[in-house]
Gaussian input, Z-matrix of N, CA and C with variables (Angstrom, degrees):
# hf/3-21g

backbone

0 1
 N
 C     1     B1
 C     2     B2     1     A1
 N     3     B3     2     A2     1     D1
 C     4     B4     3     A3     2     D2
 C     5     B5     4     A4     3     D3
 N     6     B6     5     A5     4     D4
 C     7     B7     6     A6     5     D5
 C     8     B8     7     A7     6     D6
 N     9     B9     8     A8     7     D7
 C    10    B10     9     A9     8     D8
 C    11    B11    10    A10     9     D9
 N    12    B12    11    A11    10    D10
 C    13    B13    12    A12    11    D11
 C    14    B14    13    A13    12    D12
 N    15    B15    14    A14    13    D13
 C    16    B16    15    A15    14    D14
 C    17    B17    16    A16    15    D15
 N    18    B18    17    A17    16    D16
 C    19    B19    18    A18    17    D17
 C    20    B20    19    A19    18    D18
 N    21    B21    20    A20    19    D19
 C    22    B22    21    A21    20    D20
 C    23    B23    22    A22    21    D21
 N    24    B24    23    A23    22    D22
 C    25    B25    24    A24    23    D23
 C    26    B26    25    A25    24    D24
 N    27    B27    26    A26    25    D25
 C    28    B28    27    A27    26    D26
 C    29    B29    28    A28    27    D27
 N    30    B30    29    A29    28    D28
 C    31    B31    30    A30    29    D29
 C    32    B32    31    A31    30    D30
 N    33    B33    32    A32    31    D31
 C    34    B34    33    A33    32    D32
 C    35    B35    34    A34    33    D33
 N    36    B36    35    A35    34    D34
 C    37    B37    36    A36    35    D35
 C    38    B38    37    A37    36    D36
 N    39    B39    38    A38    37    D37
 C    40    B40    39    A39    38    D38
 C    41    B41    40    A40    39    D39
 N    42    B42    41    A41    40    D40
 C    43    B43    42    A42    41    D41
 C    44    B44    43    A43    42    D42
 N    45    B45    44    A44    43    D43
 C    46    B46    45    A45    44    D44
 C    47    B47    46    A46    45    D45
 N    48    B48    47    A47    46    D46
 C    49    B49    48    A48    47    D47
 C    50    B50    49    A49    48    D48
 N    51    B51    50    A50    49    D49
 C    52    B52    51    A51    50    D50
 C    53    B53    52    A52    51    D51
 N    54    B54    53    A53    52    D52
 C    55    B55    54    A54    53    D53
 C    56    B56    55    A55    54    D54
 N    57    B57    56    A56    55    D55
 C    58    B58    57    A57    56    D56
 C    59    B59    58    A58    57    D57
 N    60    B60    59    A59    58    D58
 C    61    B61    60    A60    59    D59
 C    62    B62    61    A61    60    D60
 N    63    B63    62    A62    61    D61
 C    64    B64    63    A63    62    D62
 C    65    B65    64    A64    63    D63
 N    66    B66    65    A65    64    D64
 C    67    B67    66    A66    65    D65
 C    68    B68    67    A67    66    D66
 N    69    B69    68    A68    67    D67
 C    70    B70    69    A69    68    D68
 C    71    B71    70    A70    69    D69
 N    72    B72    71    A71    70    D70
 C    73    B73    72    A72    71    D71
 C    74    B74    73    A73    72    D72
 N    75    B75    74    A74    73    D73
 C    76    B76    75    A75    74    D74
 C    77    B77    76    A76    75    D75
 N    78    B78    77    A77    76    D76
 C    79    B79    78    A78    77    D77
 C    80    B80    79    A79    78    D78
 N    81    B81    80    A80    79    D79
 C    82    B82    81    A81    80    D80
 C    83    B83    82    A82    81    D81
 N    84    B84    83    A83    82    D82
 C    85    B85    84    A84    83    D83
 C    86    B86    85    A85    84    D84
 N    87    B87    86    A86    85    D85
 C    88    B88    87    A87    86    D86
 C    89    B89    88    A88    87    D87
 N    90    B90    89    A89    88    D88
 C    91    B91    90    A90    89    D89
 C    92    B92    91    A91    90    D90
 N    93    B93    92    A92    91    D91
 C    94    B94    93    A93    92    D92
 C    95    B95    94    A94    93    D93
 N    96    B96    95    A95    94    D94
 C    97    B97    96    A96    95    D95
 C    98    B98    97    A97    96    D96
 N    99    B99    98    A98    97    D97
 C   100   B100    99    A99    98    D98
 C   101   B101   100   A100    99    D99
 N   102   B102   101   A101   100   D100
 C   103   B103   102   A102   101   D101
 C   104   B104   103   A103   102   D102
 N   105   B105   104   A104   103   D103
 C   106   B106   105   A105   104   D104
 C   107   B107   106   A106   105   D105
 N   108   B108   107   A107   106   D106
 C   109   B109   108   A108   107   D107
 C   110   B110   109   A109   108   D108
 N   111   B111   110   A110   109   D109
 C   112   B112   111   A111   110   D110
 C   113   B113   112   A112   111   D111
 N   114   B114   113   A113   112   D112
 C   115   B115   114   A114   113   D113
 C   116   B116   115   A115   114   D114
 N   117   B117   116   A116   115   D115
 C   118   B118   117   A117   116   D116
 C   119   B119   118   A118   117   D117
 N   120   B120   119   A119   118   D118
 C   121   B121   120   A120   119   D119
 C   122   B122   121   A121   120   D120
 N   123   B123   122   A122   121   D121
 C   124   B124   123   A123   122   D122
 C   125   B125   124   A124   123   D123
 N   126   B126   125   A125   124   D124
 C   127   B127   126   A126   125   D125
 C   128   B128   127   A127   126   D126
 N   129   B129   128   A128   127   D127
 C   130   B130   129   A129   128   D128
 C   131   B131   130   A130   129   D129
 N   132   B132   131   A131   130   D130
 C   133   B133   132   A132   131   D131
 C   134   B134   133   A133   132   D132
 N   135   B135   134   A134   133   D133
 C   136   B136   135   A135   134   D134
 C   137   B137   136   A136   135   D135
 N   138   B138   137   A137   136   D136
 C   139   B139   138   A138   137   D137
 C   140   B140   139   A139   138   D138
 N   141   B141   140   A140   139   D139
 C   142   B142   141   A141   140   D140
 C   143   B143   142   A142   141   D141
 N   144   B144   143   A143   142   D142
 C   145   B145   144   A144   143   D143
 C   146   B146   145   A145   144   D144
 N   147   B147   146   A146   145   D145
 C   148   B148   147   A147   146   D146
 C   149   B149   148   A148   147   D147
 N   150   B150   149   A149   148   D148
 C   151   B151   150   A150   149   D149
 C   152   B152   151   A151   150   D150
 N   153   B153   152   A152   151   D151
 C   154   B154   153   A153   152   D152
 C   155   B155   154   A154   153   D153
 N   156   B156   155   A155   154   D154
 C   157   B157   156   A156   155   D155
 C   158   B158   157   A157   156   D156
 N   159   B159   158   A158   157   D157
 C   160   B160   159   A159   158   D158
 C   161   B161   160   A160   159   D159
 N   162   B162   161   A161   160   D160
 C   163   B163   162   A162   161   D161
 C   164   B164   163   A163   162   D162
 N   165   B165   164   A164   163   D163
 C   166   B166   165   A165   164   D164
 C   167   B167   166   A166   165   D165
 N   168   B168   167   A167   166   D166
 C   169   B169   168   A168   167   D167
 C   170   B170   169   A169   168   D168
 N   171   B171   170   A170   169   D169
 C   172   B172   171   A171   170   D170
 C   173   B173   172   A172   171   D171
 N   174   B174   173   A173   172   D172
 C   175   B175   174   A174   173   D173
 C   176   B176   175   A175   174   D174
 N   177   B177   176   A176   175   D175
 C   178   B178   177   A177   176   D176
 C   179   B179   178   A178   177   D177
 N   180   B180   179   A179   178   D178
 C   181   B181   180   A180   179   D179
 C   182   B182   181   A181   180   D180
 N   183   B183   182   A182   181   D181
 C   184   B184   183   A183   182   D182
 C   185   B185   184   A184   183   D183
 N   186   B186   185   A185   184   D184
 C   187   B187   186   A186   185   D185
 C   188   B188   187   A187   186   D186
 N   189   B189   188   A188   187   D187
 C   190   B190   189   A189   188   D188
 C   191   B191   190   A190   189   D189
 N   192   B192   191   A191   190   D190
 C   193   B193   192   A192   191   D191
 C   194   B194   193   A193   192   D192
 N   195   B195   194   A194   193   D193
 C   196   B196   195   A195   194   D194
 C   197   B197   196   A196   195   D195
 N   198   B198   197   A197   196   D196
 C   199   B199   198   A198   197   D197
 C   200   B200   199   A199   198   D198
 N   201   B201   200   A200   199   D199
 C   202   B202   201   A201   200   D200
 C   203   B203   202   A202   201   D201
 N   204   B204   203   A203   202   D202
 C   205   B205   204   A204   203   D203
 C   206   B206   205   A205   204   D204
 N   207   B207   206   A206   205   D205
 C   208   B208   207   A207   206   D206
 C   209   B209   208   A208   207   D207
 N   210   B210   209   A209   208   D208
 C   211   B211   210   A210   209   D209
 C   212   B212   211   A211   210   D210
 N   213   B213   212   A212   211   D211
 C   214   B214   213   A213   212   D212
 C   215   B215   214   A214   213   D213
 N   216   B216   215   A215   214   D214
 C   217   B217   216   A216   215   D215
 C   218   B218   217   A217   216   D216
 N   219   B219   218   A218   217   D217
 C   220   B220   219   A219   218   D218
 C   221   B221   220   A220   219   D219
 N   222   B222   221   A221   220   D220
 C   223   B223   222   A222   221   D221
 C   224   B224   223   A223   222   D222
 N   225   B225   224   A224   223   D223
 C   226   B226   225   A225   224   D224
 C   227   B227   226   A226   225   D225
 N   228   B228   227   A227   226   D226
 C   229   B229   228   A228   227   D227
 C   230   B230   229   A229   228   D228
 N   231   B231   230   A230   229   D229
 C   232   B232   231   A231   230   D230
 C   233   B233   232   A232   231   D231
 N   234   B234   233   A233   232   D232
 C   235   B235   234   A234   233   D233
 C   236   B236   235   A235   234   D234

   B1=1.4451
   B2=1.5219
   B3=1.2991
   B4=1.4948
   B5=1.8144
   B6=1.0179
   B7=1.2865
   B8=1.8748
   B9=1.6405
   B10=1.3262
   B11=0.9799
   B12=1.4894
   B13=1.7206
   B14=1.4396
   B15=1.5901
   B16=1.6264
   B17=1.8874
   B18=1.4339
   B19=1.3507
   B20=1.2913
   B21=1.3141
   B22=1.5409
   B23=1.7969
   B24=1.2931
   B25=1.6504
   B26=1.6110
   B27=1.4091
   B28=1.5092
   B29=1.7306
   B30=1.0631
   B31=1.4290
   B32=1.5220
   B33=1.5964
   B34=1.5620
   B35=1.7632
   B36=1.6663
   B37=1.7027
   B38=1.4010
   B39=1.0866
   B40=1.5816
   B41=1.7558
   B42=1.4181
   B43=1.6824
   B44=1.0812
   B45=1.2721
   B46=1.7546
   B47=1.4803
   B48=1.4365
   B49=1.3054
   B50=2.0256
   B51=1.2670
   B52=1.6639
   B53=1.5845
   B54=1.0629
   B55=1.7302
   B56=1.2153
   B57=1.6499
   B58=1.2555
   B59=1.5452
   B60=1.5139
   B61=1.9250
   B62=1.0842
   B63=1.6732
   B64=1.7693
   B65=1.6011
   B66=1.9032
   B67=1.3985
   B68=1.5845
   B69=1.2223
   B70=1.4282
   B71=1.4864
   B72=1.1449
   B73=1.4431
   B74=1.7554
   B75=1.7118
   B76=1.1753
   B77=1.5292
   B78=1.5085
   B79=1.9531
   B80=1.0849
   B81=1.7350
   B82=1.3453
   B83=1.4019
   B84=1.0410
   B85=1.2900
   B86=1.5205
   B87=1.6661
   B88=1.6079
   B89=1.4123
   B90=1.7636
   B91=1.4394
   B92=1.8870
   B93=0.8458
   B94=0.9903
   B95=1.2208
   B96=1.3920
   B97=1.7382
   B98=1.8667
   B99=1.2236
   B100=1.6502
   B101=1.9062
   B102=1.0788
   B103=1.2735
   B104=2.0085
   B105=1.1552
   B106=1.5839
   B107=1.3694
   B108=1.4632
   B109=1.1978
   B110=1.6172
   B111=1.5591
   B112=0.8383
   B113=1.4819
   B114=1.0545
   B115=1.7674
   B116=1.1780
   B117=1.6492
   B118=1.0029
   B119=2.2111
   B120=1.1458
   B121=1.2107
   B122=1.8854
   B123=1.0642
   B124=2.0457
   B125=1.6631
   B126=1.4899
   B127=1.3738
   B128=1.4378
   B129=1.3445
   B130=1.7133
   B131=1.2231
   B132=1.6338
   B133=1.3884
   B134=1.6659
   B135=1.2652
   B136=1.5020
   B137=1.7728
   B138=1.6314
   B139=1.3366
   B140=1.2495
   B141=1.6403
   B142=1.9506
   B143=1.5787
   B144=1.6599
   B145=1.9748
   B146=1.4565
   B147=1.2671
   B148=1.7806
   B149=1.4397
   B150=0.9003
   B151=1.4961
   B152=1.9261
   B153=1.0799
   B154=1.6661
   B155=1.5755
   B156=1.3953
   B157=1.5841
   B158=1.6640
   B159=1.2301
   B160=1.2875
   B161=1.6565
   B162=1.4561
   B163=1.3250
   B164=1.0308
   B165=1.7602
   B166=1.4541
   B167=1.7545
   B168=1.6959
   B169=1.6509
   B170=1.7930
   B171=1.3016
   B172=1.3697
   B173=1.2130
   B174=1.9561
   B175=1.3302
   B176=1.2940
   B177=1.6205
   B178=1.1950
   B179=1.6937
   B180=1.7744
   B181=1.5049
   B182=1.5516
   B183=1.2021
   B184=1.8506
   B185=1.7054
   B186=1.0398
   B187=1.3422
   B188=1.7225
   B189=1.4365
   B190=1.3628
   B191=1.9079
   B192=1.6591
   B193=1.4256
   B194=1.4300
   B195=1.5357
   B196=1.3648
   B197=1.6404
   B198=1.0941
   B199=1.5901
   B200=1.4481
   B201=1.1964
   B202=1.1358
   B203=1.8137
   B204=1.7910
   B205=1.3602
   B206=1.2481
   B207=1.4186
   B208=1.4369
   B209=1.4957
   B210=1.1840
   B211=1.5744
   B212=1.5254
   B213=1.6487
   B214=2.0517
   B215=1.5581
   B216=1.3687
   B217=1.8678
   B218=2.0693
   B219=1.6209
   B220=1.9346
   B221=1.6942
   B222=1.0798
   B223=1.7093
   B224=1.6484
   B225=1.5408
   B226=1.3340
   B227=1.8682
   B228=1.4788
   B229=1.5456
   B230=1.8721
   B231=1.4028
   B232=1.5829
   B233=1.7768
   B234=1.4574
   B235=1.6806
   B236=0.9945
   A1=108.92
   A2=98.56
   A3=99.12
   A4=107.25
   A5=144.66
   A6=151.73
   A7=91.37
   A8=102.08
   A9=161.79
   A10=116.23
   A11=111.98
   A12=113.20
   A13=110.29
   A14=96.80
   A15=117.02
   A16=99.69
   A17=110.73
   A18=120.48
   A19=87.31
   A20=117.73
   A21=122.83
   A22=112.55
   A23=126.77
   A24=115.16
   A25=111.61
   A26=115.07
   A27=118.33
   A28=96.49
   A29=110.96
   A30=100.36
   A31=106.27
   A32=95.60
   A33=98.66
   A34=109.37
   A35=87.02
   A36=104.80
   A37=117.63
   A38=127.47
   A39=143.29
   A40=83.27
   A41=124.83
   A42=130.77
   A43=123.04
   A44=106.42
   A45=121.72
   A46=99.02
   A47=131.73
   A48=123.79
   A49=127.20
   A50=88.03
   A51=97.42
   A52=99.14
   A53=118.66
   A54=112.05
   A55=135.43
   A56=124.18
   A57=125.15
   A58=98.61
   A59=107.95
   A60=107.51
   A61=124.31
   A62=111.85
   A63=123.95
   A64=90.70
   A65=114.02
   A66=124.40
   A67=109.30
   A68=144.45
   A69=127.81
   A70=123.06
   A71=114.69
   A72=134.69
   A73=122.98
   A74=105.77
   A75=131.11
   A76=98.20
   A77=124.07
   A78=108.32
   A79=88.07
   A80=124.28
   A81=127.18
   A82=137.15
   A83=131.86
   A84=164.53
   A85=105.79
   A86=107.69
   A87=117.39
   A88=97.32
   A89=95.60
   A90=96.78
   A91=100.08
   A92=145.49
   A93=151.16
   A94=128.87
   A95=112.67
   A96=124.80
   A97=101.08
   A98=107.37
   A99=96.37
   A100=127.04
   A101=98.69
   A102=118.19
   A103=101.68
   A104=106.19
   A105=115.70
   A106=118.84
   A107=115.59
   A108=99.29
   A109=126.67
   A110=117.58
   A111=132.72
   A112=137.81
   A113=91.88
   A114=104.69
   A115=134.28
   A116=115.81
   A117=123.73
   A118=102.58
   A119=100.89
   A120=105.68
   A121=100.77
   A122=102.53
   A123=97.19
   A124=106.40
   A125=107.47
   A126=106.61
   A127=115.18
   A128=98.88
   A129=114.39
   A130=102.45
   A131=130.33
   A132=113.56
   A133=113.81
   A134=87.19
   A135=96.34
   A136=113.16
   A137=104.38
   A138=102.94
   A139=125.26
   A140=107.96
   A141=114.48
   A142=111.73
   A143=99.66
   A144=111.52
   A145=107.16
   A146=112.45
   A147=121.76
   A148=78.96
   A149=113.32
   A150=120.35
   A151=123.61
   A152=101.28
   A153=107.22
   A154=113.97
   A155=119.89
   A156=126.77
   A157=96.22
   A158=123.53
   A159=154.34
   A160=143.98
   A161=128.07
   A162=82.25
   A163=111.52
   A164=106.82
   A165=100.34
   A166=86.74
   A167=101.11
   A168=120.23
   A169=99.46
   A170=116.75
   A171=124.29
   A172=126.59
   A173=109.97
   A174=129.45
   A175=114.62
   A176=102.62
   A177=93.95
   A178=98.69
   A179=108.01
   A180=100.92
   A181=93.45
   A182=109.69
   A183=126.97
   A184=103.45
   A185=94.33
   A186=110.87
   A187=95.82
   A188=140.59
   A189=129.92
   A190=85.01
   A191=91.25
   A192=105.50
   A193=116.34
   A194=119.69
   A195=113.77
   A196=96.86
   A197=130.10
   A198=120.82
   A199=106.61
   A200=130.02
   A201=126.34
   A202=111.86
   A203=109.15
   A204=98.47
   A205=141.06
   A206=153.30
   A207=138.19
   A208=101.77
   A209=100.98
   A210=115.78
   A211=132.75
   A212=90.80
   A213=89.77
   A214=100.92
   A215=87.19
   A216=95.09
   A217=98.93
   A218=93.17
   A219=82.32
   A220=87.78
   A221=136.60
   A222=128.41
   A223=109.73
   A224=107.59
   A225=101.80
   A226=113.15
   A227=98.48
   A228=113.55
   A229=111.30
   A230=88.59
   A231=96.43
   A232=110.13
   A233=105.09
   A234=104.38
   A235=125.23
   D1=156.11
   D2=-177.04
   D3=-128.70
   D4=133.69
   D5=-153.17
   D6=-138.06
   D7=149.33
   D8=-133.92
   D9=-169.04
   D10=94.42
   D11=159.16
   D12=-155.58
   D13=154.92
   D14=-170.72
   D15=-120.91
   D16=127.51
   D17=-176.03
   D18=-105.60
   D19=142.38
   D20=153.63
   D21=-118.31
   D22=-168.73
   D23=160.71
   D24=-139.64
   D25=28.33
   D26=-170.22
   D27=-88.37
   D28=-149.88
   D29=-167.89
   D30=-87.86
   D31=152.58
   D32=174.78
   D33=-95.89
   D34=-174.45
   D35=-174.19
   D36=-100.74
   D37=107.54
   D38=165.68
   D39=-9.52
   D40=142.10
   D41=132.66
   D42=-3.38
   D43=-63.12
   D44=-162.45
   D45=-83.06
   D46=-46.11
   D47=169.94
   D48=-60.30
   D49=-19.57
   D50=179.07
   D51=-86.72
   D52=-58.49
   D53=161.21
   D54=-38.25
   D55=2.50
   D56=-164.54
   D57=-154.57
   D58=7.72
   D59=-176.23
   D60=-83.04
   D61=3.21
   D62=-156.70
   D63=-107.46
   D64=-30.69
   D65=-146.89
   D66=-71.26
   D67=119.84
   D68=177.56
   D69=-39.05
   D70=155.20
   D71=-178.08
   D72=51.51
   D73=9.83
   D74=-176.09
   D75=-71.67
   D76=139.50
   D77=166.94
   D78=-152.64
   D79=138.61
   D80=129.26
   D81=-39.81
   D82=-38.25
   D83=-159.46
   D84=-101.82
   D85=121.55
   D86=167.44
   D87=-53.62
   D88=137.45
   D89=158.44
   D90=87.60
   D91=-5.72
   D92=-161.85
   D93=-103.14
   D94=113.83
   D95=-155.43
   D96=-79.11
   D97=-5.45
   D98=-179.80
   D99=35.33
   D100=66.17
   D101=-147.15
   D102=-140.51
   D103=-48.73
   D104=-179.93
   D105=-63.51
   D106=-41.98
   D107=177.35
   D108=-91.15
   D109=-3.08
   D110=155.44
   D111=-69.76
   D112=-29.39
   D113=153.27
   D114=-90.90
   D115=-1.07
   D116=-177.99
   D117=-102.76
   D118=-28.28
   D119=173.27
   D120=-74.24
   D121=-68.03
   D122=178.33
   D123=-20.33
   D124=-42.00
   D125=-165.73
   D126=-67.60
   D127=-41.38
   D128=-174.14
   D129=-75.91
   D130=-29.70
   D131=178.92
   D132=-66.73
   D133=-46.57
   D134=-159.59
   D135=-53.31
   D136=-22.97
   D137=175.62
   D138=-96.02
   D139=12.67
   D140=169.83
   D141=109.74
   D142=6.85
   D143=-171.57
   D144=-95.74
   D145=-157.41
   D146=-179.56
   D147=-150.19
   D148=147.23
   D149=135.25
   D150=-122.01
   D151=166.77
   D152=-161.52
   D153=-137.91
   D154=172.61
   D155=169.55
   D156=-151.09
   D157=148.32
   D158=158.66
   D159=-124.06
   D160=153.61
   D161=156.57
   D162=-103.45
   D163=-179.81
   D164=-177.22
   D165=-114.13
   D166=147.75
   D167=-171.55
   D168=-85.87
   D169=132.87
   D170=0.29
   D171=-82.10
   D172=-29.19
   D173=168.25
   D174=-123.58
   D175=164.00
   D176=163.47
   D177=116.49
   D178=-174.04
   D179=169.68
   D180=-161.01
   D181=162.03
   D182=174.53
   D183=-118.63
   D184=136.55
   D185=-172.09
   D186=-117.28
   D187=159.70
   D188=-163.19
   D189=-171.16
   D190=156.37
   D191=139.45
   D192=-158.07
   D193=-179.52
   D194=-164.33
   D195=-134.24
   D196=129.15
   D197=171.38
   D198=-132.30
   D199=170.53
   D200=-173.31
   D201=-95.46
   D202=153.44
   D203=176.67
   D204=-70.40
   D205=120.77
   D206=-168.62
   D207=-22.95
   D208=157.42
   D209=175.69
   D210=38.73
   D211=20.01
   D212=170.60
   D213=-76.26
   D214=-159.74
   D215=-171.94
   D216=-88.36
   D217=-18.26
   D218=-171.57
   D219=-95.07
   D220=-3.53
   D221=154.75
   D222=-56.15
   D223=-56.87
   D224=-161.70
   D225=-69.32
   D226=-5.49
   D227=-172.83
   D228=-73.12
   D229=-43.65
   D230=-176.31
   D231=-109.98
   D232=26.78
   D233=177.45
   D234=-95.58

């Protein structure tokens, strides 16, 4: 597997909001179609990954994903 992640340190997400950031039509953000990260996870599933959110200590949050490497055995599964 190969992993992907972006740390930032601006403000983080309550528990309950990191539990619900993957979910469609969910948004932090006024105005916000909650739509991106949910399509961005479909994507990562669909190709054999996880993707994730955290925070990052002290502030802040990491956002990650995990997909698999060309040519393992769970590549050749979903190729």
């Amino acid at each position: 597997m190969i992993t992907v992640s972006v740390r930032d340190t601006g403000v983080s997400l309550s528990p309950a909001a990191i539990a619900q950031v993957f979910e469609a039509f969910h948004s932090t953000k006024p105005g916000g179609m909650g739509m991106g990260l949910a399509i961005s996870r479909s994507i990562v599933e669909a190709h054999g990954g996880t993707i994730y959110a955290a925070a990052n200590h002290p502030r802040g949050m990491v956002f990650g994903f995990t997909l698999p490497v060309a040519g393992t055995a769970l590549d050749r599964q979903h190729g």
